[in-house]
C-alpha positions as a Python dict, from the first residue, in 0.01 Angstrom:
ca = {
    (1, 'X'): (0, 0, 0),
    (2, 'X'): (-285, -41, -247),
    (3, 'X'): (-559, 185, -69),
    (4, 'X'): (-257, 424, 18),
    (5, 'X'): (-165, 522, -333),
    (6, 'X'): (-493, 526, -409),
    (7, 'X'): (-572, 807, -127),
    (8, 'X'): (-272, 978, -310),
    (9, 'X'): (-435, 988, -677),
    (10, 'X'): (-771, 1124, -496),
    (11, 'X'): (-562, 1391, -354),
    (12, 'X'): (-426, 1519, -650),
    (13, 'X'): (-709, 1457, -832),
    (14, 'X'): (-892, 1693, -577),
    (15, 'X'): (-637, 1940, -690),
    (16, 'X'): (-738, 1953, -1007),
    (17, 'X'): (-482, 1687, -1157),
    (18, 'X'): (-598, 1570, -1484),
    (19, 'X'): (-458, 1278, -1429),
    (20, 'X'): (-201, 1128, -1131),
    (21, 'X'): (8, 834, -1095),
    (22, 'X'): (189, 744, -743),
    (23, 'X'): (490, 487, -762),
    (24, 'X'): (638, 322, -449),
    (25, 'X'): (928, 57, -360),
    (26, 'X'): (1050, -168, -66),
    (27, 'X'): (1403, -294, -174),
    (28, 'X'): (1655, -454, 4),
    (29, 'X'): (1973, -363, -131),
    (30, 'X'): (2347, -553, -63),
    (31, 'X'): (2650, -416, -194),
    (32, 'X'): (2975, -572, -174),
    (33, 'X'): (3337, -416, -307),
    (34, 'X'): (3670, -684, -269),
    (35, 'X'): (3994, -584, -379),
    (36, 'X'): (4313, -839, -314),
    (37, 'X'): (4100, -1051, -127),
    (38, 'X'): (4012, -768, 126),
    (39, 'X'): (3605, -673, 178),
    (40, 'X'): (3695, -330, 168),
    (41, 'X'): (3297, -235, 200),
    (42, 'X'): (2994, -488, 274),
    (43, 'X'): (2655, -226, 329),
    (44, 'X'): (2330, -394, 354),
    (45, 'X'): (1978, -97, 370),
    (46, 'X'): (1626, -110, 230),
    (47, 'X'): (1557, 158, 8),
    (48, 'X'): (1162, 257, 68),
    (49, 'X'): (955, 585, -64),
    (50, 'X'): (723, 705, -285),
    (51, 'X'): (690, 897, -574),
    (52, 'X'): (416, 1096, -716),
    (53, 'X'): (339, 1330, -1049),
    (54, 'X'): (77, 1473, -1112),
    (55, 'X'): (-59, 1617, -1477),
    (56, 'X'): (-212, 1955, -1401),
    (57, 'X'): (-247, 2191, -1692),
    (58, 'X'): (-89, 2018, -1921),
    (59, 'X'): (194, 1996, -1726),
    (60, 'X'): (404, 1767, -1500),
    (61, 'X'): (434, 1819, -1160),
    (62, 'X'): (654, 1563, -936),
    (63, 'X'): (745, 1496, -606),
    (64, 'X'): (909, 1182, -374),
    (65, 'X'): (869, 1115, -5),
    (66, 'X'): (1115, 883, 209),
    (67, 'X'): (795, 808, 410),
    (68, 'X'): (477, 621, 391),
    (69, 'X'): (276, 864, 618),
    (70, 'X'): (-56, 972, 457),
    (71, 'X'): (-56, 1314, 581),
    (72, 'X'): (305, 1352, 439),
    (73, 'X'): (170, 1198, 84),
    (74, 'X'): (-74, 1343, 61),
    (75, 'X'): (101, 1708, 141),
    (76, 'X'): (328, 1608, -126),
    (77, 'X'): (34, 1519, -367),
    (78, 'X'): (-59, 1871, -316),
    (79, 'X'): (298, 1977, -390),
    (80, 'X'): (327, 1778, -674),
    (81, 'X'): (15, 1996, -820),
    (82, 'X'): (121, 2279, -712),
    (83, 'X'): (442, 2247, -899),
    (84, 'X'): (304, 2156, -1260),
    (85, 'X'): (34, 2504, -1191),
    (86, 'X'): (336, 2694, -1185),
    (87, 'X'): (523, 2508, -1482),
    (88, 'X'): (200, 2527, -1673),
    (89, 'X'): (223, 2889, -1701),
    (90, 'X'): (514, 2921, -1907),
    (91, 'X'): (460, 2603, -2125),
    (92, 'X'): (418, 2674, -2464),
    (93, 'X'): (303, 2310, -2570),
    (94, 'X'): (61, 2110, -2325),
    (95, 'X'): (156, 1749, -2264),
    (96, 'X'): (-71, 1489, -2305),
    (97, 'X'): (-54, 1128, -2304),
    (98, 'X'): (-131, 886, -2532),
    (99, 'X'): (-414, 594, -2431),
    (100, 'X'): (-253, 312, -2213),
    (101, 'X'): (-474, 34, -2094),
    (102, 'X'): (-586, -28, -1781),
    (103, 'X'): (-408, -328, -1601),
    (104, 'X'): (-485, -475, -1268),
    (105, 'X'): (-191, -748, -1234),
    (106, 'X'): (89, -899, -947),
    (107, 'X'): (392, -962, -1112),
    (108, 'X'): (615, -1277, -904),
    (109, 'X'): (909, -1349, -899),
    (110, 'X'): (1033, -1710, -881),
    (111, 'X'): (1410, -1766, -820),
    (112, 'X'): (1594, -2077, -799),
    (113, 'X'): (1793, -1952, -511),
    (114, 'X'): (1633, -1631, -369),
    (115, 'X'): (1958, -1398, -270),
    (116, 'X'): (1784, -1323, 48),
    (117, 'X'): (1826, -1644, 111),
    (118, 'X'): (2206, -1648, 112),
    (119, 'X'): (2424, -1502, 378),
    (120, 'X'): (2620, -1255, 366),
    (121, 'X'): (2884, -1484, 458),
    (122, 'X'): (2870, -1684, 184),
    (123, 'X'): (2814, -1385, -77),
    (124, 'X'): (3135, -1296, 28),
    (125, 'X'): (3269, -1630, -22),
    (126, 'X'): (3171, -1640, -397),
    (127, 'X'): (3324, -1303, -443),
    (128, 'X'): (3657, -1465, -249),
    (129, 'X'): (3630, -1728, -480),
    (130, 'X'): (3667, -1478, -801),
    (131, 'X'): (3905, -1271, -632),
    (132, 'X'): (4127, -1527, -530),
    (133, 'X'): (4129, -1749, -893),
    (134, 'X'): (4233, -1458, -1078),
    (135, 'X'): (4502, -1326, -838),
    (136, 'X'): (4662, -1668, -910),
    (137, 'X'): (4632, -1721, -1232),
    (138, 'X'): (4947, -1568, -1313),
    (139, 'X'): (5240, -1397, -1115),
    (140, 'X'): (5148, -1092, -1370),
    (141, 'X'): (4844, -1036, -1212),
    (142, 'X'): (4885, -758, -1010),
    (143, 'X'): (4540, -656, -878),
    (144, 'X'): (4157, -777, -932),
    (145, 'X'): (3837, -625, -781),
    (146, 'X'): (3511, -780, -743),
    (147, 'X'): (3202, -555, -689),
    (148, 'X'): (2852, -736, -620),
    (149, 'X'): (2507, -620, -550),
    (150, 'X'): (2174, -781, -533),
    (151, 'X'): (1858, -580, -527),
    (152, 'X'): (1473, -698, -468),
    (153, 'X'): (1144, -630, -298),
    (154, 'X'): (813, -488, -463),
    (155, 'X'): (750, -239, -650),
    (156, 'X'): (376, -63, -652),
    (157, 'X'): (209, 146, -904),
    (158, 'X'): (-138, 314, -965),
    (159, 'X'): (-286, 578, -1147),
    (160, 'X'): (-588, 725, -1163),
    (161, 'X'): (-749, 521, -1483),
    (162, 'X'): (-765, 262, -1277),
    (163, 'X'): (-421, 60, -1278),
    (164, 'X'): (-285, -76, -1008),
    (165, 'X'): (17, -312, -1042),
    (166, 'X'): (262, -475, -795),
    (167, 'X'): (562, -602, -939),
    (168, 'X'): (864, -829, -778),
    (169, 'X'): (1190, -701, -824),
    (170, 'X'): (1465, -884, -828),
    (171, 'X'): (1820, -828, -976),
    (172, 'X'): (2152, -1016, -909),
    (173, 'X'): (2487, -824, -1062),
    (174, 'X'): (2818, -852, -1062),
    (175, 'X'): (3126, -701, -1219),
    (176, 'X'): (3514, -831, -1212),
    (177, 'X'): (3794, -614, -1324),
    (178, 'X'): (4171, -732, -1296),
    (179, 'X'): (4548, -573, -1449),
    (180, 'X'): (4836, -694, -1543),
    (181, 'X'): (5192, -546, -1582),
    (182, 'X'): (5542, -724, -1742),
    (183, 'X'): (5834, -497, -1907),
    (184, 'X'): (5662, -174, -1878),
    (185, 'X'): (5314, -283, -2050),
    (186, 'X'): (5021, -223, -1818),
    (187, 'X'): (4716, -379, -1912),
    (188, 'X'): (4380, -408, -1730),
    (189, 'X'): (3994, -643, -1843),
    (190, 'X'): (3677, -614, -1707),
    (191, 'X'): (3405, -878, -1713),
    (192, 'X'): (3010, -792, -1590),
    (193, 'X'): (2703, -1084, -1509),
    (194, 'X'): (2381, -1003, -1420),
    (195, 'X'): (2064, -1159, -1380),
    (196, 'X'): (1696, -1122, -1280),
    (197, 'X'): (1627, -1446, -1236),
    (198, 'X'): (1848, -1553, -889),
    (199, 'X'): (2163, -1610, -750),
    (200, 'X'): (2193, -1955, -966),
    (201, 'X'): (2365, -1692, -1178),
    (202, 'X'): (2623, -1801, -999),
    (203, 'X'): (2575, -2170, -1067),
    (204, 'X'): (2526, -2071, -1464),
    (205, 'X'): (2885, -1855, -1467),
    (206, 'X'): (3122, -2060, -1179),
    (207, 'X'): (3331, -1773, -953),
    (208, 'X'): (3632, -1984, -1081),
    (209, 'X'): (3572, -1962, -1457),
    (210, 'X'): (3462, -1563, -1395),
    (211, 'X'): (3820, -1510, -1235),
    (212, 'X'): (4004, -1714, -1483),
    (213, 'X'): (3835, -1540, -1789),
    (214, 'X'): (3921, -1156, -1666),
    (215, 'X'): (4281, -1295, -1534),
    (216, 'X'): (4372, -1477, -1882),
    (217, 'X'): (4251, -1159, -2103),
    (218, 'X'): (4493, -952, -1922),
    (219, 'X'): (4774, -1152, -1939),
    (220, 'X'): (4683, -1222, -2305),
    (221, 'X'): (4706, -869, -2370),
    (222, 'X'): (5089, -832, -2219),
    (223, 'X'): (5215, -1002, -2570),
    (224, 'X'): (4970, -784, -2780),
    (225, 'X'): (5056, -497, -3019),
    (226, 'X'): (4830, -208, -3180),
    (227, 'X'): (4659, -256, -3478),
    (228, 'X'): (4785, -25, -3773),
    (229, 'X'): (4533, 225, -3775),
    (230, 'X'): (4304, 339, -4059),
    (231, 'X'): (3983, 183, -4231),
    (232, 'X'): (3992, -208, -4239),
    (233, 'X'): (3747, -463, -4249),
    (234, 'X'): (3641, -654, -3862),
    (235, 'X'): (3431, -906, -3762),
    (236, 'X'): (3280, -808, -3432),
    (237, 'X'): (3186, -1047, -3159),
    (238, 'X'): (2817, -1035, -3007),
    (239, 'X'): (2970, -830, -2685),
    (240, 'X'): (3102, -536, -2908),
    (241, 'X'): (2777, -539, -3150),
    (242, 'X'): (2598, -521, -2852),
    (243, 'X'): (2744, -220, -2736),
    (244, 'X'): (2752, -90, -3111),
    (245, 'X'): (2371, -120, -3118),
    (246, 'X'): (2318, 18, -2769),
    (247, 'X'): (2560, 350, -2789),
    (248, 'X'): (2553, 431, -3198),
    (249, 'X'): (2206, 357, -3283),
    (250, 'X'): (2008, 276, -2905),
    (251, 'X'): (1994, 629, -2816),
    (252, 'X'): (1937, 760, -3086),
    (253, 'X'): (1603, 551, -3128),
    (254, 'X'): (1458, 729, -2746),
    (255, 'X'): (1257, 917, -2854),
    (256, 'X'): (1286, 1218, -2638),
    (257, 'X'): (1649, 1226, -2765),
    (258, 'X'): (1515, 1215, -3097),
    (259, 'X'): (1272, 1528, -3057),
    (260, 'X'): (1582, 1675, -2914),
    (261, 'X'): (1749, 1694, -3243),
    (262, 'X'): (1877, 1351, -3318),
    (263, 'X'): (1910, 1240, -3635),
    (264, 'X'): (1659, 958, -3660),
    (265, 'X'): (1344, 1189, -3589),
    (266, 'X'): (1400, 1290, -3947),
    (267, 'X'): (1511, 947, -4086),
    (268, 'X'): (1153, 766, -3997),
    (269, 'X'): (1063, 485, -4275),
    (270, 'X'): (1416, 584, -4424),
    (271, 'X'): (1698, 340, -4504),
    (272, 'X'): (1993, 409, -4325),
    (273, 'X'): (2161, 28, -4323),
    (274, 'X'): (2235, -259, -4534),
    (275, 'X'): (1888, -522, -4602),
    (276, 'X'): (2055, -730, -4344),
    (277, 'X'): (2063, -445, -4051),
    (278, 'X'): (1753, -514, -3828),
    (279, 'X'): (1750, -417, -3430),
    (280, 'X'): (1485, -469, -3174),
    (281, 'X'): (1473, -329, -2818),
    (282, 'X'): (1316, -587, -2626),
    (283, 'X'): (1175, -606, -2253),
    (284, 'X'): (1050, -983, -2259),
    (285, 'X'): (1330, -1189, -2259),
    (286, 'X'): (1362, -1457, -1948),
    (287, 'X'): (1553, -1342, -1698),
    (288, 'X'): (1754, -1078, -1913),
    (289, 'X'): (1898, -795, -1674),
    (290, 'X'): (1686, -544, -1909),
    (291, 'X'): (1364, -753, -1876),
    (292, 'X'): (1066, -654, -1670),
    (293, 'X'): (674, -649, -1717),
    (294, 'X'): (551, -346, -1661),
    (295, 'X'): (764, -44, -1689),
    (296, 'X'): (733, 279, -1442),
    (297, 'X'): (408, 419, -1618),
    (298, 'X'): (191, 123, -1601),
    (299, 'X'): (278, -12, -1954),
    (300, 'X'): (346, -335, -2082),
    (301, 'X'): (668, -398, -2149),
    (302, 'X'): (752, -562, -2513),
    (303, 'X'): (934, -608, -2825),
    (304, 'X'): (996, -278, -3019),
    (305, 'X'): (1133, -260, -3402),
    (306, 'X'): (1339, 13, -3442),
    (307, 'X'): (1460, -156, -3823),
    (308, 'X'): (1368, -358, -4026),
    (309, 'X'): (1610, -473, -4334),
    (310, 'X'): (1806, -135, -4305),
    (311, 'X'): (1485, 107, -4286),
    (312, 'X'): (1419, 274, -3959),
    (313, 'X'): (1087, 129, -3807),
    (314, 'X'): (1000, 281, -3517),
    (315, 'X'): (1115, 427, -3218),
    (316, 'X'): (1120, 375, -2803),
    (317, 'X'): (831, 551, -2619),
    (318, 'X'): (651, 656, -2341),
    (319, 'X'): (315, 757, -2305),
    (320, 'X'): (406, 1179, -2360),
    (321, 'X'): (620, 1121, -2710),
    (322, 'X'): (411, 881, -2805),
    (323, 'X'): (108, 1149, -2807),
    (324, 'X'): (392, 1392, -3010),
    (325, 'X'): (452, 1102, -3264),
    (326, 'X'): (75, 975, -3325),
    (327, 'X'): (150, 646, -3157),
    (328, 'X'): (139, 362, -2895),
    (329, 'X'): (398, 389, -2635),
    (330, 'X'): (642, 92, -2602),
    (331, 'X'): (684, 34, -2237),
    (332, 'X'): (1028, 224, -2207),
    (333, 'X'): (933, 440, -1916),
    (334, 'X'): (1183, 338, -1621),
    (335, 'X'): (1317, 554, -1328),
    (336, 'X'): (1596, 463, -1162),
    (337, 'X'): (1427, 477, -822),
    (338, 'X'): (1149, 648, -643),
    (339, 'X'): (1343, 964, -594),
    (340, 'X'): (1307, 1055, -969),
    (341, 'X'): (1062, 1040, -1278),
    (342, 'X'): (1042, 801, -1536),
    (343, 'X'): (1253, 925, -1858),
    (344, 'X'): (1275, 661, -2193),
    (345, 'X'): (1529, 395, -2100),
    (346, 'X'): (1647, 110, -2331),
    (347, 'X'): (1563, -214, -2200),
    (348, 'X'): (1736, -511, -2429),
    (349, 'X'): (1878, -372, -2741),
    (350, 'X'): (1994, -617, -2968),
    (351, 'X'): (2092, -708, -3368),
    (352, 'X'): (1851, -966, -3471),
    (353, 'X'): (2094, -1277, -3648),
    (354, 'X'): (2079, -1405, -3988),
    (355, 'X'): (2219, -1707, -4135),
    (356, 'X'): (2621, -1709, -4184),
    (357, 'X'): (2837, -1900, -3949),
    (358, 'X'): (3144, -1707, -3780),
    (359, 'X'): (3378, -1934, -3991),
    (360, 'X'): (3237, -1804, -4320),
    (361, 'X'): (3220, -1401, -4160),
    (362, 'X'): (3605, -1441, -4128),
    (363, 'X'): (3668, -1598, -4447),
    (364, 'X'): (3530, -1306, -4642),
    (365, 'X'): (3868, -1095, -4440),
    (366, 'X'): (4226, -1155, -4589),
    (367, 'X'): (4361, -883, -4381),
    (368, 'X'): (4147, -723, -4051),
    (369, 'X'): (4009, -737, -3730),
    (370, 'X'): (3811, -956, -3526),
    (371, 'X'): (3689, -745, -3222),
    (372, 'X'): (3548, -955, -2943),
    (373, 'X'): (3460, -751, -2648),
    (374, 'X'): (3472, -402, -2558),
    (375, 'X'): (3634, -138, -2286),
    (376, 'X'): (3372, 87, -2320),
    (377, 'X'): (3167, 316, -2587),
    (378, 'X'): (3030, 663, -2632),
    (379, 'X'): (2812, 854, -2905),
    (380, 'X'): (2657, 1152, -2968),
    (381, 'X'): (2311, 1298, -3085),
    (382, 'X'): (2458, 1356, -3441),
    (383, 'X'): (2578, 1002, -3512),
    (384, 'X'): (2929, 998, -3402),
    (385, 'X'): (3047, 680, -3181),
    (386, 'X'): (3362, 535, -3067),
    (387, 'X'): (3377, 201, -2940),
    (388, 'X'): (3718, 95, -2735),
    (389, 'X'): (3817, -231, -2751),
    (390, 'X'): (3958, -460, -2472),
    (391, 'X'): (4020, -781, -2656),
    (392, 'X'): (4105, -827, -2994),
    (393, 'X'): (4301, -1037, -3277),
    (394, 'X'): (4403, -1010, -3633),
    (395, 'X'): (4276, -1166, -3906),
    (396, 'X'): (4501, -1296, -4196),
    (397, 'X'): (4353, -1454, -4472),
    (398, 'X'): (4070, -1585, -4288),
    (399, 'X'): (4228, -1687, -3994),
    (400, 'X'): (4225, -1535, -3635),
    (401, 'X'): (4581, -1439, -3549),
    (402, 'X'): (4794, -1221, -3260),
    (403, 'X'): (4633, -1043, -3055),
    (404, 'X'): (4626, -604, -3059),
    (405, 'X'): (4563, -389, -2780),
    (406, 'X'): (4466, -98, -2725),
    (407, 'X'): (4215, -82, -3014),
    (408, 'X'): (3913, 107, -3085),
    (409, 'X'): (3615, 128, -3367),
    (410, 'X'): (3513, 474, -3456),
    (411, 'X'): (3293, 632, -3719),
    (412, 'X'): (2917, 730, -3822),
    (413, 'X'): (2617, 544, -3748),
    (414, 'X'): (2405, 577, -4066),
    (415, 'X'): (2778, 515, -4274),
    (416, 'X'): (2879, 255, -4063),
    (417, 'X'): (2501, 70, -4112),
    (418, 'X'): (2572, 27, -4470),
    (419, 'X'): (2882, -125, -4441),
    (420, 'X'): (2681, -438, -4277),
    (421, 'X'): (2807, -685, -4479),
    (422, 'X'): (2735, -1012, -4309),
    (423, 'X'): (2559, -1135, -3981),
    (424, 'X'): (2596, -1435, -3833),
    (425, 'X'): (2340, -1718, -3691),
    (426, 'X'): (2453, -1691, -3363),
    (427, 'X'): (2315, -1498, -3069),
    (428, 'X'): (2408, -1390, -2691),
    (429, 'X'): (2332, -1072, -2491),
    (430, 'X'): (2511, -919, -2205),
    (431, 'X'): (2404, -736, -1895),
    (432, 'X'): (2498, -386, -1831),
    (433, 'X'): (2446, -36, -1681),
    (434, 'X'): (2322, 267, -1904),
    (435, 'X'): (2362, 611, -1749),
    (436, 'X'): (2116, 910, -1880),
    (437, 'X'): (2151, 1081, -1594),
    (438, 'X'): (1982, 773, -1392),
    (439, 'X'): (2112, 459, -1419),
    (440, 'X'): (1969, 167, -1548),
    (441, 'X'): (2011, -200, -1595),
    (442, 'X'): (1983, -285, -1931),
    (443, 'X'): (2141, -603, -2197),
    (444, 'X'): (2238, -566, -2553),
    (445, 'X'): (2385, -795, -2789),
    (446, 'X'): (2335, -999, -3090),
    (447, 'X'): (2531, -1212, -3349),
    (448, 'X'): (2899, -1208, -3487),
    (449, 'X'): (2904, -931, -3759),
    (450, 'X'): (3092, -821, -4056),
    (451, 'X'): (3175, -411, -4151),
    (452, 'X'): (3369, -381, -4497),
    (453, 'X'): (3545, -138, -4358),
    (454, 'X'): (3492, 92, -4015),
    (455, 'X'): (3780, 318, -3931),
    (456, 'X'): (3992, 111, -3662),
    (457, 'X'): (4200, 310, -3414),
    (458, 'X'): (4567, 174, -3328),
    (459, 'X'): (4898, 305, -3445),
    (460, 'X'): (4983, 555, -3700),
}
C-alpha cells in the first residue's frame, strides 16, 4: 500500500502539486440495532478507498476512489490537481501550511479481546443481555434499544515530505436508550460506552449493569417534577461538564470556526473564566474513544491548552490555520473516512480538576441543582449554549434531594466561565459522537463543578 501511495504523491507532484498527501483505509465494520429483544438489523462490510489532495496554487484540490487500481489513482491524482488549478483562480488568499515533521512510524493495536475475534453470535448475545435486563427491570419499562458497532483495520498515510504512517484502528461503541410511562408521564434515558482499546469494554461495563443503569434512570424519572425555573446555583456531574466543555467552549476553540467569526479568535491571552477554569483537548489518553496517534495529516496527536486559570491559551489546529495563526498545529486534523477531507475535530475535551471534594461543592448550595448527566447540548458561534438534562436532583441545604425532570442549563459561555466557583478532585470522561458535518468519535469530561448561578430551565 506503501509504494502505491507513494506512486500517487509522484503523480500529483508531476502535476505541479506543491505538495500531496494520499490517505487510505481497510475497515471492517459491524453494526448491530436490537429493539425488544428483536435484531432488527445485523450488517457486517469492509469499508476500503483512498483519498487524495493535492496543494496546487495555493489551493486544495481533493478527490477519493473506492478502488486501489493505480491507473484509477493515479487519474484521480490528476483530478485532484486539476481541481485546486481551477479553485486557485479565484482565491484571494493562498493556503499554506505550517512545518510538520517528518514521521516514518506503525502504529499497533493490542486488544485484550480483538472484536474480530468474537462472533457475531455472541455480539448479539451481549446486546440480548442489555436488552433483556432493562426490559425487566420494571413493568414501567416499556421499550429499550441497543445499537452496537465495532470498527478496525489500518489506516495508511503519506505525503510527499516524506511521511509515511500506518496506523491500527480499532473502536468498540455502544449506545442503550430505554422509556418509561405510568399515569400519563412519559419518560425516556440514554446511556453510550465506547472504547479503543477492545471488546473487554464489555468486561469493564457488564451488559447487566448497562441495562439496569438506563432502566432505573427512567423509572426514577416517573416520580420527578420540574425544577422552578430561573437562575440558581448547580453542581454539575463530570458527564454534563463534559458536554459543557465540548458544546459551549470546544467549538469555539477549532480554529477554523474561530476565523469564521467566533468569539475566541478575538479573546486570545484574554480572561474569559474564573482562576480555577482550565480545559485541555487531549488525543493521548489510553484507550479514550477520542485518542489516536497520528491524526489524518500526518501529525502527532497531543495535549492542547486551550486555558489556563481562566485566560484563553491556545487553540485546536491543523497544519493550514496554524500557518494563519503563526503557530504549530495540534494534531486535530481527522476525517471521518476516506470519502472526505480532514476538517479540525476535537479529540478529548475535558476540565482539568482541582482540589474540593463533591461533599464540600454541595455544601456551598442551600437551595439548587445538582445536574448529573445530560440529554443532549447545542451552541452557537456567538457563545450561546443550552444543555438538556436527563437526570437530575435538588439540592437543599447541602443535601441531594427529589429528583426534576425535564431540566435544562442555558446561558453564555464567557458569563457562564466566571461563575466557576468550585471544581472538584475528581475526574471521568465519556465517549461520544461529534457531528460537523462528519462525524467523529470523540470523549469529554472532567470533575464535579460548581456555577453560582447559570439560568436553569424548568417551570415558570
Amino acid at each position: 500500500m506503501r509504494d502505491l501511495l507513494t506512486r500517487i504523491n509522484n503523480a500529483a507532484t508531476a502535476q505541479g502539486a506543491q505538495y500531496v498527501e494520499a490517505r487510505a483505509q481497510r475497515l471492517t465494520k459491524t453494526s448491530l440495532t436490537l429493539k425488544e429483544e428483536r435484531v432488527e438489523a445485523a450488517k457486517q462490510g469492509i469499508e476500503s478507498g483512498v483519498a487524495i489532495r493535492a496543494l496546487v496554487n495555493g489551493a486544495w484540490g481533493f478527490a477519493s476512489v473506492g478502488s486501489t487500481d493505480p491507473a484509477i489513482l493515479e487519474n484521480a491524482a490528476v483530478d485532484a490537481c486539476r481541481m485546486a488549478k481551477l479553485a486557485s483562480a479565484s482565491l484571494k488568499t493562498p493556503i499554506k501550511l505550517a512545518p510538520a515533521k517528518t514521521v516514518e512510524d506503525h502504529v499497533v493495536s493490542k486488544p485484550k479481546k480483538n472484536p474480530s475475534d468474537i462472533t457475531v453470535e455472541d455480539k448479539i448475545k451481549t446486546a440480548l443481555a442489555i436488552n433483556k435486563t432493562s426490559l425487566a427491570y420494571d413493568a414501567r419499562i416499556k421499550s429499550c434499544g441497543v445499537d452496537y458497532m465495532d470498527l478496525m483495520g489500518s489506516s495508511f498515510f503519506v505525503n510527499s515530505e516524506g511521511t509515511s504512517i500506518e496506523q491500527d484502528k480499532l473502536y468498540v461503541w455502544s449506545r442503550i436508550t430505554a422509556s418509561a410511562q405510568a399515569d400519563g408521564v412519559f419518560t425516556f434515558s440514554r446511556e453510550e460506552i465506547g472504547s479503543t482499546a477492545g471488546y473487554e469494554l464489555f468486561d469493564q461495563q457488564p451488559p447487566e449493569e448497562l441495562g439496569r443503569k438506563v432502566a432505573e434512570r427512567a423509572v426514577m424519572q416517573l416520580s420527578a417534577k420540574s425544577p422552578k425555573g430561573g437562575k440558581s446555583p448547580v453542581v454539575l456531574g463530570p458527564n454534563v461538564v463534559g458536554v459543557f466543555v465540548h458544546e459551549a467552549f470546544g467549538h469555539l476553540a477549532e480554529a477554523d470556526l474561530a476565523l469564521s467569526g467566533g468569539l475566541l479568535a478575538s479573546n486570545m491571552g484574554k480572561k474569559i473564566g474564573s482562576d480555577l477554569v482550565t480545559f485541555y483537548d487531549d488525543g493521548t489518553l489510553p484507550s479514550a474513544f477520542g485518542a489516536f496517534k497520528y491524526d489524518d495529516e500526518g501529525v502527532p496527536t497531543q495535549k492542547t491548552l486551550l486555558i489556563k486559570d481562566g485566560v484563553v491559551s491556545g487553540l485546536m489546529h491543523n497544519r493550514d490555520t496554524a500557518q494563519k495563526f503563526n503557530t504549530q498545529p495540534t494534531g486535530n486534523a481527522r476525517a471521518e473516512d476516506f470519502r472526505v477531507e480532514p476538517i479540525i475535530r476535537m479529540r478529548c475535551t475535558y476540565m482539568a480538576p482541582r482540589d474540593q471534594t463533591v461533599e464540600e461543592l454541595l455544601e456551598g448550595v442551600k437551595s439548587g441543582y445538582y445536574f448529573k448527566s445530560f440529554r443532549g447540548g447545542q451552541a452557537s458561534l456567538d457563545g450561546t449554549f443550552q444543555v438538556g438534562i436527563q437526570e437530575g436532583y435538588e439540592i437543599i441545604n447541602g443535601e441531594i434531594g427529589s429528583p426534576v425532570r425535564n431540566a435544562s442549563i442555558s446561558g453564555n459561555t464567557l458569563e457562564t466561565l466566571h461563575k466557576v466557583d468550585g471544581v472538584g478532585k475528581d475526574f471521568s470522561i465519556d465517549p461520544g459522537r461529534c457531528g460537523k458535518g462528519q462525524t467523529a468519535f470523540i470523549c469529554d469530561g472532567g470533575p464535579h463543578i460548581r456555577l453560582s448561578e447559570v439560568v436553569v430551565g424548568g417551570s415558570a
